[in-house]
Structure formats: C-alpha cells, structure tokens
Backbone as a ProteinNet text record, in pm:
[ID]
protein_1_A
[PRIMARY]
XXXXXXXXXXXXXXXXXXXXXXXXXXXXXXXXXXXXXXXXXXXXXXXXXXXXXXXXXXXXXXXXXXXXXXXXXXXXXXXXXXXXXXXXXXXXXXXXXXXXXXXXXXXXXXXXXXXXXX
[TERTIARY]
8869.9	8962.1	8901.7	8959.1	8856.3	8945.9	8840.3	8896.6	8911.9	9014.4	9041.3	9100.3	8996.1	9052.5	9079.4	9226.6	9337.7	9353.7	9343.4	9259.3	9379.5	9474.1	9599.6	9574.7	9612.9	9564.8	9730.6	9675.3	9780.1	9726.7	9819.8	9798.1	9822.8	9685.7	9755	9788	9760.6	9793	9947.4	10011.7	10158.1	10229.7	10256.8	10310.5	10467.2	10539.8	10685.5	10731.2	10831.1	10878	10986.7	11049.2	11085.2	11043	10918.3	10832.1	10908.8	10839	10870	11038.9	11149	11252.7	11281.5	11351.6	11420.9	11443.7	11460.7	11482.4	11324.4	11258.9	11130.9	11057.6	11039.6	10994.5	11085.9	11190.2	11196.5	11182.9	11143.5	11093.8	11005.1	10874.8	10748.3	10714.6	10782	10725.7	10851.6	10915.3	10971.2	10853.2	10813	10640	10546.4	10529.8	10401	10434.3	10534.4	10576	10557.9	10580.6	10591.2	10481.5	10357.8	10266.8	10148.8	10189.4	10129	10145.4	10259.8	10313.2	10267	10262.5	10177.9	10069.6	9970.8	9825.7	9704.9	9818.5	9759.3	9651.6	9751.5	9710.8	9573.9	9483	9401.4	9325.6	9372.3	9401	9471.9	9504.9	9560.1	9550.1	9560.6	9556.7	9595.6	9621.5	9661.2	9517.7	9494.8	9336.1	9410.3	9323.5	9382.9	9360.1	9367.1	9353.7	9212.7	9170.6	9076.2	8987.5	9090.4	9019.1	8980.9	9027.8	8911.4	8800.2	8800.6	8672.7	8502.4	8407.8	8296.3	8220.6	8190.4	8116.7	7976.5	7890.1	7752.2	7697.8	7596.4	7535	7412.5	7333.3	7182.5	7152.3	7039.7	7050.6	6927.6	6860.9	6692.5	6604.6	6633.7	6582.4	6630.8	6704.9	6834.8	6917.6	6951	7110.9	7175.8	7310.9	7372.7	7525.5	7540.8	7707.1	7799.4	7909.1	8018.1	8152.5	8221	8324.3	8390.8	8554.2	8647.2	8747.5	8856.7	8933.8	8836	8794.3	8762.7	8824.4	8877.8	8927.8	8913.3	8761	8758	8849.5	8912.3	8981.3	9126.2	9169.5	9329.9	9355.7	9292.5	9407	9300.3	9292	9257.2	9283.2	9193.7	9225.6	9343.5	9453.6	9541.9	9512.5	9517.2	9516.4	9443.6	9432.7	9357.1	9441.2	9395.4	9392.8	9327.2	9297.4	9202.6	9290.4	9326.1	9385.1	9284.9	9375.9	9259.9	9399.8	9355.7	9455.4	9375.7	9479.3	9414.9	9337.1	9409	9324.2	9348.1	9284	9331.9	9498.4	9559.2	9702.2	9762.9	9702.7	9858.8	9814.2	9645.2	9645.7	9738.3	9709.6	9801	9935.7	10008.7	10145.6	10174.3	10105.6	10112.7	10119.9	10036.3	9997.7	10134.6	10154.7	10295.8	10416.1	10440.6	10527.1	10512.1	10362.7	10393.5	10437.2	10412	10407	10606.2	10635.1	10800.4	10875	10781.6	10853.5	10859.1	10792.9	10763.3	10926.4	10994.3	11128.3	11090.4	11162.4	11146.9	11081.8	11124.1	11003.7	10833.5	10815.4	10661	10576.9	10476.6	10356.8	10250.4	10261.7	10125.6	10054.5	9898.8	9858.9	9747.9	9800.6	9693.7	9588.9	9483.9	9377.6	9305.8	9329.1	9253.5	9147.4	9046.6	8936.3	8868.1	8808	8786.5	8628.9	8617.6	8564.4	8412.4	8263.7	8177.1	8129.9	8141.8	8057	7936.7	7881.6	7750.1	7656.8
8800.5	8906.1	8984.7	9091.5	9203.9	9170	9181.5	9221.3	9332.6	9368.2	9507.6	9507	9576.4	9597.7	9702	9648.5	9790.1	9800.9	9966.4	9945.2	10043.5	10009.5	10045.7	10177.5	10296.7	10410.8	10412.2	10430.1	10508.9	10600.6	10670.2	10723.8	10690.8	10635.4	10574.9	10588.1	10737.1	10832.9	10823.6	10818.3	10904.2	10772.2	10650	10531.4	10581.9	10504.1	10563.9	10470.9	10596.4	10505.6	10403.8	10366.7	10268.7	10193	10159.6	10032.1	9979	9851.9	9792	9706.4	9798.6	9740.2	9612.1	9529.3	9377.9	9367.3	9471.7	9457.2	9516.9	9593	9626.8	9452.6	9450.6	9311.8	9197.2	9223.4	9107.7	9164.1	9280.9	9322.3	9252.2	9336.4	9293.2	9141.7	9041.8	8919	8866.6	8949.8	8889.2	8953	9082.6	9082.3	9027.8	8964	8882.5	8717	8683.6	8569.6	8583.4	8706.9	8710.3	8719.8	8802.9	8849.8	8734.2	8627.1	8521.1	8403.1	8415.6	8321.7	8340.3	8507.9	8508.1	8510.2	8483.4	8428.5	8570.5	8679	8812.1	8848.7	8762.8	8776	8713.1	8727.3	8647.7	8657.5	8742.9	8802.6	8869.4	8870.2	9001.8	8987.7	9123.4	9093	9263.5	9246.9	9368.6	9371.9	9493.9	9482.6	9551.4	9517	9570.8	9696.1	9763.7	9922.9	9937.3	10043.2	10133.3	10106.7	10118.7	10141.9	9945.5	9863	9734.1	9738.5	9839.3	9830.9	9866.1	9865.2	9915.9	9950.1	10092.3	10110.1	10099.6	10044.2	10049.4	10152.2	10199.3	10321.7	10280.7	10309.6	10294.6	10468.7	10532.9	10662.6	10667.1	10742.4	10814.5	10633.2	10529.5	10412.6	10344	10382.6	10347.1	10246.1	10162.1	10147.8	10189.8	10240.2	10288.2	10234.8	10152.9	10116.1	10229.8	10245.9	10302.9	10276.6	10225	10170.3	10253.4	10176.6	10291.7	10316.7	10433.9	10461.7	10563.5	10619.2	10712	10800.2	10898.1	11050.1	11081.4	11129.3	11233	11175.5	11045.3	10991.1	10985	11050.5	11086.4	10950.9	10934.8	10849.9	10676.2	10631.9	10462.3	10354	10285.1	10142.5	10071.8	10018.5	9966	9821.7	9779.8	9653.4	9688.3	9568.5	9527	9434.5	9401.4	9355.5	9333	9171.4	9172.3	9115.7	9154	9082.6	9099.1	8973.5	8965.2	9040.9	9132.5	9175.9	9200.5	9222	9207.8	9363.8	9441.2	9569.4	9645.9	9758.7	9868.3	9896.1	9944.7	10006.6	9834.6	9707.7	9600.1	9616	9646	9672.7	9755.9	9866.6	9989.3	9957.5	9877.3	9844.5	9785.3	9691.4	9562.7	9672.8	9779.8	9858.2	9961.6	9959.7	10085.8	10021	9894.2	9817.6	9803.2	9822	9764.1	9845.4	9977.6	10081.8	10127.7	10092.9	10113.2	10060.2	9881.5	9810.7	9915.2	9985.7	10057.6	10164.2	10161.7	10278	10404.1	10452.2	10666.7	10693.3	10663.7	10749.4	10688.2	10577.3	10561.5	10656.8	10694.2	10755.1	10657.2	10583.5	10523.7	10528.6	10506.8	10568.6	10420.7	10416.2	10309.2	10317.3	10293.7	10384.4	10219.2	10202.8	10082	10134.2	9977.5	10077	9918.8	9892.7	9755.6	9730.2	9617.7	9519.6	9509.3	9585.7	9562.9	9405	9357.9	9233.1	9227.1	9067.6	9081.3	9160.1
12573.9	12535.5	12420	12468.7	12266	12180	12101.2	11947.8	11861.6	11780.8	11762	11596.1	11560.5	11381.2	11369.6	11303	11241.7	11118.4	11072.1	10909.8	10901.1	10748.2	10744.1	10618.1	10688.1	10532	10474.6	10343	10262.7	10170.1	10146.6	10021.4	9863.2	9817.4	9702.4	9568.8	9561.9	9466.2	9450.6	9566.2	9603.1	9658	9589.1	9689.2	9655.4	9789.1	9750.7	9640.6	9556.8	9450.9	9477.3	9581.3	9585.4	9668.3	9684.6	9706.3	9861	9850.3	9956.9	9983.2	10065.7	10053.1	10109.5	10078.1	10127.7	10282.9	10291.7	10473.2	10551.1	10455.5	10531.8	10488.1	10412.7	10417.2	10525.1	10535.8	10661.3	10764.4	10818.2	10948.3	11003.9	10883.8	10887.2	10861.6	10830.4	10817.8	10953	11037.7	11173.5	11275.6	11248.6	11336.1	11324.7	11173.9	11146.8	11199	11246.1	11275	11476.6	11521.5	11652.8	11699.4	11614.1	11676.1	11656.8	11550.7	11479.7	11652.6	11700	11752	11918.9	11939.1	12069.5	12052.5	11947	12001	11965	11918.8	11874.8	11750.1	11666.2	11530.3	11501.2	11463.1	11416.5	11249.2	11193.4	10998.7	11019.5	10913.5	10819.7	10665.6	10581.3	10420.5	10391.6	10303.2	10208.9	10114.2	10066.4	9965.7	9822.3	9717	9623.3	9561.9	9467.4	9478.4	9458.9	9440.6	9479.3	9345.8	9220.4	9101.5	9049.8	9188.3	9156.1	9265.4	9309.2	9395.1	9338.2	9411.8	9375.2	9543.1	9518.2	9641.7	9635	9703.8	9741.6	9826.5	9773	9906.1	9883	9978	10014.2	10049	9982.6	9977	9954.1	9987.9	9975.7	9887.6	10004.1	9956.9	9838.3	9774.2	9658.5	9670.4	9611.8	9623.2	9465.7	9504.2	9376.1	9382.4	9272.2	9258.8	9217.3	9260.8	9158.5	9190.5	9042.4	9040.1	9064.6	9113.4	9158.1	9030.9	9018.9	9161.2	9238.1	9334.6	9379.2	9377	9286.4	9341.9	9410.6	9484.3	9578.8	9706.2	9755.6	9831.6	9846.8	9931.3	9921.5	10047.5	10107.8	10202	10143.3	10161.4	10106.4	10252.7	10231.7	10320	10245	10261.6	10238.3	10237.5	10366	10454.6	10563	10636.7	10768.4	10871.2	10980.1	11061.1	11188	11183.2	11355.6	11404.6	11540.4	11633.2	11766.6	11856	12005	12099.4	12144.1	12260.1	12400.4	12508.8	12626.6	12662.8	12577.6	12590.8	12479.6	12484.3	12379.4	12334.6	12443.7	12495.7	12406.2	12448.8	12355.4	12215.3	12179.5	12048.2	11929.7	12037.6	12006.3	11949.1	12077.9	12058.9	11952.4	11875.1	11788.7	11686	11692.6	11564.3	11564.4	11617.5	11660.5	11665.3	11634.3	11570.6	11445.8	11379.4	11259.3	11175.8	11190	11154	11145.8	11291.9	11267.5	11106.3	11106.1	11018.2	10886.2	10894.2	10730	10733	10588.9	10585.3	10637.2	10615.8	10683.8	10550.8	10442.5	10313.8	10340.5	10403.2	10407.4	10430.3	10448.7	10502.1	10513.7	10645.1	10695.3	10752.7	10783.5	10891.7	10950.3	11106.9	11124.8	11247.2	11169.5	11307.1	11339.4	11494.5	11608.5	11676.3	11630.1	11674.6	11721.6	11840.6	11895.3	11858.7	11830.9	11715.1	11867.3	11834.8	11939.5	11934	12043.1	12061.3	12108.1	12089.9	12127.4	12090.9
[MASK]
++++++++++++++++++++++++++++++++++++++++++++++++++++++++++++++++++++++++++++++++++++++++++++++++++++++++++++++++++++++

C-alpha cells in the first residue's frame, strides 16, 4: 500500500486568537483515534515555530545556516503526517477530514503528496 505525507500549512504570523477550542480538540483526537484504529495512521506531530528552526542550504558548494523566524515565509509547515492509504483519493479523504476538525476562523492548508518508494 503507498505512503502519503501530509504537510499541514499555516499561517503563523496570523494564528487565530482564540486558539484551539475544547470541542475542536475533541474532534480531532476522535479522528486521530479512528484513523489510528483503521490501520491509516502511521505519525503524526505538530513542529514548533519557525523562529526555533535553522535552515541549511547547500549553494555554489556551500553550506550556510540561518536561524529562524523566516520572514520572507507567510504560510509555514505546521505539522505532518504519514499515513499508508490504499490510494491517493483515501489519502485525500483522511486529509479532508482533518481539516473539517479545525473551527470556521481557522485557515489551514493541507497539501498530500505520496511518499516515492524504492
């Protein structure tokens, strides 16, 4: 079966100010329990912001660090996820649920993109 990593954007300039509500949190941990339970899930994690990151580039034979936040970056990796689905289209679905769990003020964006083997 493939594997398919879903890389969760936000914007993390602009998070909503009232955060994550009590009932969006029990959505999402009644999908992380269903999707855990059919055999889908195989990670997940939330990452932490931007300004604990450090990017690496390799450039004209270089490598060069630089710590974050990144400005020039309006949308951010949030979180992740690999799951094994039977195709693209149940990936999709898993991702288009998770996405419901979020309130009407969210702005999330989650782009699936299947994991090459071999």
């Amino acid at each position: 079966m493939p594997r398919f990593l879903t890389l969760i954007r936000i914007d993390e300039k602009n998070p909503p100010a009232e955060g994550h509500s009590p009932e969006m949190q029990e959505r999402m941990g009644a999908l992380f329990e269903e999707i855990t339970k059919a055999g889908v899930m195989l990670d997940t994690a939330g990452l932490t912001p931007t300004s604990e990151g450090t990017r690496v580039t390799w450039s004209g034979g270089k490598i060069s660090c630089t710590d974050g936040p990144f400005t020039e970056s309006k949308e951010v990796i949030g979180g992740y996820s690999i799951t094994q689905a039977k195709d693209k289209a149940e990936a999709l679905e898993w991702a288009t649920r998770f996405l419901r769990t979020h309130d009407e003020h969210w702005t999330v964006t989650a782009e699936v993109r299947q994991i090459a083997e071999g």
